[in-house]
C-alpha positions in Angstrom: 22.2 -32.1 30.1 22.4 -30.2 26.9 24.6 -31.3 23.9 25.7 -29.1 21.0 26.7 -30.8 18.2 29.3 -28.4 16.0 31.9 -28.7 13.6 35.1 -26.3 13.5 35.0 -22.8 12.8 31.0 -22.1 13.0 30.0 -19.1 15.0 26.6 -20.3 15.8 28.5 -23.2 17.4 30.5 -21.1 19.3 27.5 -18.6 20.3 25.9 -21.7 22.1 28.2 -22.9 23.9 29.1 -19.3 25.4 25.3 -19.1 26.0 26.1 -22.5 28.0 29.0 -21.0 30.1 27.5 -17.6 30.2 24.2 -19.3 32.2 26.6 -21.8 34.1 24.6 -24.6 32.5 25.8 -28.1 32.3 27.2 -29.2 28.6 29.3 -31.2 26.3 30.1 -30.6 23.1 30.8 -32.7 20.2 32.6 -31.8 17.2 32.8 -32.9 13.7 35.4 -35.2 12.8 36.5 -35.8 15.8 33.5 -37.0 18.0 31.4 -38.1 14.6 31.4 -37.8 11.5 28.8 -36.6 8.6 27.2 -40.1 7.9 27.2 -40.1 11.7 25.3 -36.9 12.2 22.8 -37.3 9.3 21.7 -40.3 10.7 21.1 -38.9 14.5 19.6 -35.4 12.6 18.3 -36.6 9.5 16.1 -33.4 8.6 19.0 -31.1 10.1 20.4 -28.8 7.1 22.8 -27.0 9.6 25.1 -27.0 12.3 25.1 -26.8 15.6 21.8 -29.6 16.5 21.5 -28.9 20.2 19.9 -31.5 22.3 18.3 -30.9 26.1 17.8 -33.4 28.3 17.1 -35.6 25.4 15.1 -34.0 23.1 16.2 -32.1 20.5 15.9 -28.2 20.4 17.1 -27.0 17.1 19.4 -24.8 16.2 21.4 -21.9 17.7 18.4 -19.9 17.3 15.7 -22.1 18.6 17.9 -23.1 21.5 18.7 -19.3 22.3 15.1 -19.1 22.6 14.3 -22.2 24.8 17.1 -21.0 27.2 15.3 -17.2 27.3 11.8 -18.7 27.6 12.3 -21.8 29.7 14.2 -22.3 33.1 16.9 -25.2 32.5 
């Protein structure tokens, strides 16, 4: 199961969860302000300086970047 932990209006955010739908992979999403807030998300990603923190299958991946990568170089 992957999460992708956003916040409105961020394009990186929105690039992995089309990567998500693109593959047919299995997600949820959760958004700033609505599913947590900043204290929330600082304490689950305290070295995290941006958004979205994707997490697969428990562990956490990174970034849109670094998760872009995982997806390309690992099958999930």
């Amino acid at each position: 199961m992957i999460e992708i932990w956003s916040k409105p209006q961020c394009p990186f955010c929105d690039a992995a969860v089309q990567i998500c739908e693109t593959k047919d992979l299995e997600f949820k999403k959760y958004m700033l302000d609505e599913d947590f807030n900043r204290e929330e998300f600082t304490e689950k990603f305290p070295n995290a300086r941006t958004f979205p923190q994707i997490i697969v299958d428990g562990e956490l991946v990174g970034g849109y970047q670094e998760f872009n990568q995982y997806v390309q170089t690992k099958s999930i």
